[in-house]
N, C-alpha and C positions, 0 to 999 in steps of 0.2 A: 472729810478732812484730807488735805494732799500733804503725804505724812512725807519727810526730809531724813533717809534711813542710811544710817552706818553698819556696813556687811560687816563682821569679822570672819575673813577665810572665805571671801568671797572665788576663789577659784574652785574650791570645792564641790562636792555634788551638791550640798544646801545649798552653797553659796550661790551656783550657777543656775539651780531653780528659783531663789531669791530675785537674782535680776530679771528673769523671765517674768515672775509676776510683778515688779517693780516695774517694767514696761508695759503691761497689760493695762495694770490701773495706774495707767497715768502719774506713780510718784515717782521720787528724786531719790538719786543717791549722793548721801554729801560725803562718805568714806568709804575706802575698800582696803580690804586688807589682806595678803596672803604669805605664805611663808617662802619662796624660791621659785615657782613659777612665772618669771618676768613675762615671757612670750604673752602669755594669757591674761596675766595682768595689766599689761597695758593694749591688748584689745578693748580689755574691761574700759579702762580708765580715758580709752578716745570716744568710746564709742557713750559710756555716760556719762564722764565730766564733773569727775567727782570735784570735792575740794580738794580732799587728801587721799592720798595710797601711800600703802606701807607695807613695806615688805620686812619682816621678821629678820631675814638674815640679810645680813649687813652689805655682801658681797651684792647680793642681787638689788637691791635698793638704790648701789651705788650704778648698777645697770640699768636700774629704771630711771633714776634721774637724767641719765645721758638719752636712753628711747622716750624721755617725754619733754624735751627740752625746749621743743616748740609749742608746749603745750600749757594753760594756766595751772596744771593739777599741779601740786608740789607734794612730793616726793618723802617719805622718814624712815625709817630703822629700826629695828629692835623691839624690845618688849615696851620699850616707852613710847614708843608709835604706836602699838597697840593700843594702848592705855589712853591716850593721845585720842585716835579716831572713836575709840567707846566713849569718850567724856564732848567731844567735840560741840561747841555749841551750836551751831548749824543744825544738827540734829536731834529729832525730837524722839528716835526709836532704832534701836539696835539690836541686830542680828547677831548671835553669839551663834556661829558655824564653826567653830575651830576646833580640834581636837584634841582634846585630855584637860591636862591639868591647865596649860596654859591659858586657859578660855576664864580662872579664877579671879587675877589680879584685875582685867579689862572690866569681867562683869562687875565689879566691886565700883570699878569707876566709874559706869556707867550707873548702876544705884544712884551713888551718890550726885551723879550730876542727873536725879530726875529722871531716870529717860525709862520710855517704854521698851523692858528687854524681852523680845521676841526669842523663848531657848532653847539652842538646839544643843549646846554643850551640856549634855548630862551632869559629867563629869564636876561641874562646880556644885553642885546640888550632893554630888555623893558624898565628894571629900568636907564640901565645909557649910552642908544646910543649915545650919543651927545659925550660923552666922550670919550667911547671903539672907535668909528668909528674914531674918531680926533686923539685918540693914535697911532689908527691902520697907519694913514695915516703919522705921523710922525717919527714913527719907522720903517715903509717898510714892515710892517707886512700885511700877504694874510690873510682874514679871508673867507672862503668855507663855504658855510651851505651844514647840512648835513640833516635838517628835509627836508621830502619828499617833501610839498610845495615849500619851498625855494631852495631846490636845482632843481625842476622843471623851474621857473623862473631864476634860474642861466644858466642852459642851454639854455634854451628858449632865452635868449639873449644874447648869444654868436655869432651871427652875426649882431648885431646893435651896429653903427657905433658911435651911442651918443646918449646919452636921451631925445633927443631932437626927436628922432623918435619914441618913447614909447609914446602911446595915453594913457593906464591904461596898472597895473597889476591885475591878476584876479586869487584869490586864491580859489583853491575848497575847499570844507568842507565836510564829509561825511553824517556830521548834528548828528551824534554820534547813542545811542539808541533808541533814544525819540523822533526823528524827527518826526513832524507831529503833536505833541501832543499840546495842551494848556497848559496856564498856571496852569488852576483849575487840567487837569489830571496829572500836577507834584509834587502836595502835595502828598509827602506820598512815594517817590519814596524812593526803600530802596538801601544802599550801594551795595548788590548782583546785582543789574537792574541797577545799576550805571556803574559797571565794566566790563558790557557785551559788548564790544565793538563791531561791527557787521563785520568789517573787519580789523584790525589790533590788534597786541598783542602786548601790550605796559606797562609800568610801572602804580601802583594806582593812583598816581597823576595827572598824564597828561592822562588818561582813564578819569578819574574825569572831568578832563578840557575840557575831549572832550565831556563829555554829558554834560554839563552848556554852551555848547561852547563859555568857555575864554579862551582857547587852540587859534582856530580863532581867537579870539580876539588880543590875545598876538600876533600872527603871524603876524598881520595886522601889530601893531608896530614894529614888527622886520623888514618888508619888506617897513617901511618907513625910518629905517637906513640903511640898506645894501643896498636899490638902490636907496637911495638919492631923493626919492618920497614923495610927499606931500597927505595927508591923499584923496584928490578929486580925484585921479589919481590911488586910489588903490579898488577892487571891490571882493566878496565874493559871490559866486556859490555854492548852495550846491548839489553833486555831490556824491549819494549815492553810486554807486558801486567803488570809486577809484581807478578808468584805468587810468583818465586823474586827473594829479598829481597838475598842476597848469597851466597859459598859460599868453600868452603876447597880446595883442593888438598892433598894431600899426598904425604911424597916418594914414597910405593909406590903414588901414583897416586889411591888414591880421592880422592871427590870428594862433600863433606858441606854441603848447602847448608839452609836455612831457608825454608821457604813459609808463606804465608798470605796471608788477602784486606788489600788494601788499606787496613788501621786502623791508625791510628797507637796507640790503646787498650793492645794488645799490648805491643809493645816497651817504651811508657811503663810500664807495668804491670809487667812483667819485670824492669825498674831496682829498681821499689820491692821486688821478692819476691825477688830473686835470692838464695839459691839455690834457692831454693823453688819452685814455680808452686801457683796458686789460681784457683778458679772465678772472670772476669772477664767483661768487657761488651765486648771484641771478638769482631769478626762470625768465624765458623766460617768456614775454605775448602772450599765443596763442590768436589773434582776435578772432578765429571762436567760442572761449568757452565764449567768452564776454556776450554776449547778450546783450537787448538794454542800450544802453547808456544815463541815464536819467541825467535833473538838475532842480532847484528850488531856491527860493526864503528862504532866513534864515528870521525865524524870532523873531524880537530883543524884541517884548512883550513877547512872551513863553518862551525866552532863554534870559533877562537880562543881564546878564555875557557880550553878546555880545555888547549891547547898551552902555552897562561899560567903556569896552575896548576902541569901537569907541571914544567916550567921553572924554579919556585920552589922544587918541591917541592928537585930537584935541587939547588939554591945554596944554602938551605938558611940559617941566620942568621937574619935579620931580610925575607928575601925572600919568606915569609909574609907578614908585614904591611904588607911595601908591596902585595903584591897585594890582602890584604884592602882594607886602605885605599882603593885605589884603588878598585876594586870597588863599595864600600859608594857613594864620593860620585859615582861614574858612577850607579849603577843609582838613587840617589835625585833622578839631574838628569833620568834615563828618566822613572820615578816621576811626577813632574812636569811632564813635558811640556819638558824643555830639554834635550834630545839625544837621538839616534836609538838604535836597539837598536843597530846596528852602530858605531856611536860607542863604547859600550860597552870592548868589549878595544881599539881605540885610544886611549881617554884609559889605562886600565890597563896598555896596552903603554909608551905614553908615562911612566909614573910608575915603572913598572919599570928606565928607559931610563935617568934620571936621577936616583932616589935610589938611592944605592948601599948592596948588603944587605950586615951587619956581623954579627960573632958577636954572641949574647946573652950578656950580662954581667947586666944590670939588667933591671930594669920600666923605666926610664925609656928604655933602647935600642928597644923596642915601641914606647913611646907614641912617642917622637920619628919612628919611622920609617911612624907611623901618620897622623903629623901632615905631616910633607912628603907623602909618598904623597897624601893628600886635596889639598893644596893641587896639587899637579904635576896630580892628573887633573881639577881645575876649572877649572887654566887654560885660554884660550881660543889658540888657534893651535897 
């Protein structure tokens, strides 16, 4: 099938492995979307011709329309351009690559207009699984993870028959830069030692995420909506060299896991074919250049973030999205230069401490509990 695919946040590191295999195997892009990167975005958008591009902030969109003026692509703005290229009918499969919470409203619209959602936005899964999942199931809509754990364990149990033969799921972790360290030697850790990732290249945010590891954490809650798993039944490894991407237990014991080298190519890839596979442009895993293959214990006093997550995962409501929330506007004060990495799961604990998580009823139970959460971890004291 030559599948007709909508990037969200195609300038990104997803987004920009996206195209790579979107040129590889021969499909189409019929939307692109990013937040302020004109320049690259309309590289994007000559070079594959989409229908639509859209740029998030309004300023830059009015730049892209003027840089594409000779061009048929037409041009949108805002979060309803977003919303816009996820629902687009032209396309039959959407990449959700954007980062945080904004990736919620698009993926919702995508649901509902049917489409196959390729996801690499965590973040919709954290703050409002109960919902997205219940959408997914009543509109007929496929949601495929495309992050490397997740789609490890999507393979991984492509031969079980029902859930009922799943003992745990067991997510690896790399453990990020820091692993190993204590709590006392993470004072002081600077944004440059933060963003050092040890084997993947990935976006400042979710680098971030992945040395605090609430990157894991998040994961955990996305892989207790997408396979329907109760928080006892899901387990964390941390697995420095990442060969082995994630694996399955099951109840007579075996143990079915997913390797390969470090590309994100693959999994993205696998969204768009599934069920299928096809000659693509991720790197081969040679065994013999492996070397040993080590694992360990996370641990949730040095890395907080972690303990967090579990924590939420457990309460369960809207306790997703205060820790997202909180999260997102800690690691963008990091970001910045205005608070310490360790500051981090303290403004998050703090925001956890004082909005209180409620069942989900609505969308607007998320957004409110996404919007205190931000303001509780920016306050100061």
């Amino acid at each position: 099938m030559r599948r007709n695919i909508s990037i969200l946040g195609s300038t990104g590191s997803i987004g920009r492995q996206s195209l790579e295999v979107i040129a590889a195997c021969g499909m189409d892009a019929a939307a692109l979307t990013a937040n302020t990167d004109v320049r690259r975005m309309e590289e994007q958008a000559r070079h594959f011709r989409p229908k639509l591009a859209v740029m998030m902030d309004e300023g830059a969109a009015a730049d892209l329309r003027v840089r594409l003026a000779d061009t048929p692509v037409r041009v949108a703005g805002g979060p309803e351009g977003l919303v816009e290229a996820a629902s687009l009918p032209e396309a039959d499969t959407v990449i959700t690559a954007v980062v945080g919470m904004v990736g919620l409203r698009p993926t919702l619209a995508a649901i509902r207009a049917g489409k196959r959602i390729a996801l690499a936005n965590k973040e919709t899964l954290v703050c409002g699984g109960e919902l997205v999942m219940a959408e997914a199931e009543r509109c007929g809509a496929e949601i495929i993870p495309v992050d490397s754990e997740h789609s490890a364990l999507f393979q991984s149990l492509q031969g079980c028959r029902g859930r009922g033969e799943v003992k745990r799921l067991i997510l690896t972790a790399s453990g990020g830069p820091f692993y190993g360290r204590t709590a006392g030697e993470l004072e002081g850790v600077t944004l440059e030692q933060a963003l050092k990732h040890p084997n993947w290249s990935m976006g400042a945010k979710i680098t971030v995420d992945s040395a605090t590891l609430m990157n894991k954490g998040l994961e955990f809650i996305e892989a207790m909506h997408l396979y329907r798993m109760p928080p006892e039944k899901i387990s964390i490894v941390v697995h420095r060299e990442s060969i082995i991407h994630s694996l399955v237990e099951y109840c007579d014991n075996a143990v079915i896991a997913q390797l390969g080298a470090a590309d994100m190519r693959l999994p993205i890839q696998y969204a768009l074919t599934w069920p299928d596979r096809t000659p693509g442009p991720a790197k081969p895993l040679d065994l013999l250049a492996c070397g040993a293959l080590t694992f360990g214990r996370p641990d949730p006093e040095a890395f907080p973030c972690l303990a967090l997550a579990l924590e939420a995962a457990r309460t369960g409501g809207t306790a997703g999205a205060v820790l997202n929330g909180a999260n997102e506007a800690a690691v963008d004060l990091f970001l910045r230069g205005k608070t310490g990495f360790t500051d981090i799961p303290r403004r998050v604990a703090r925001a956890m401490e004082r909005v209180r998580a409620v069942p989900i009823r609505s969308l607007e139970d998320i957004l409110q509990a996404d919007r205190q959460a931000r303001e509780s971890a920016l306050a100061e004291g």
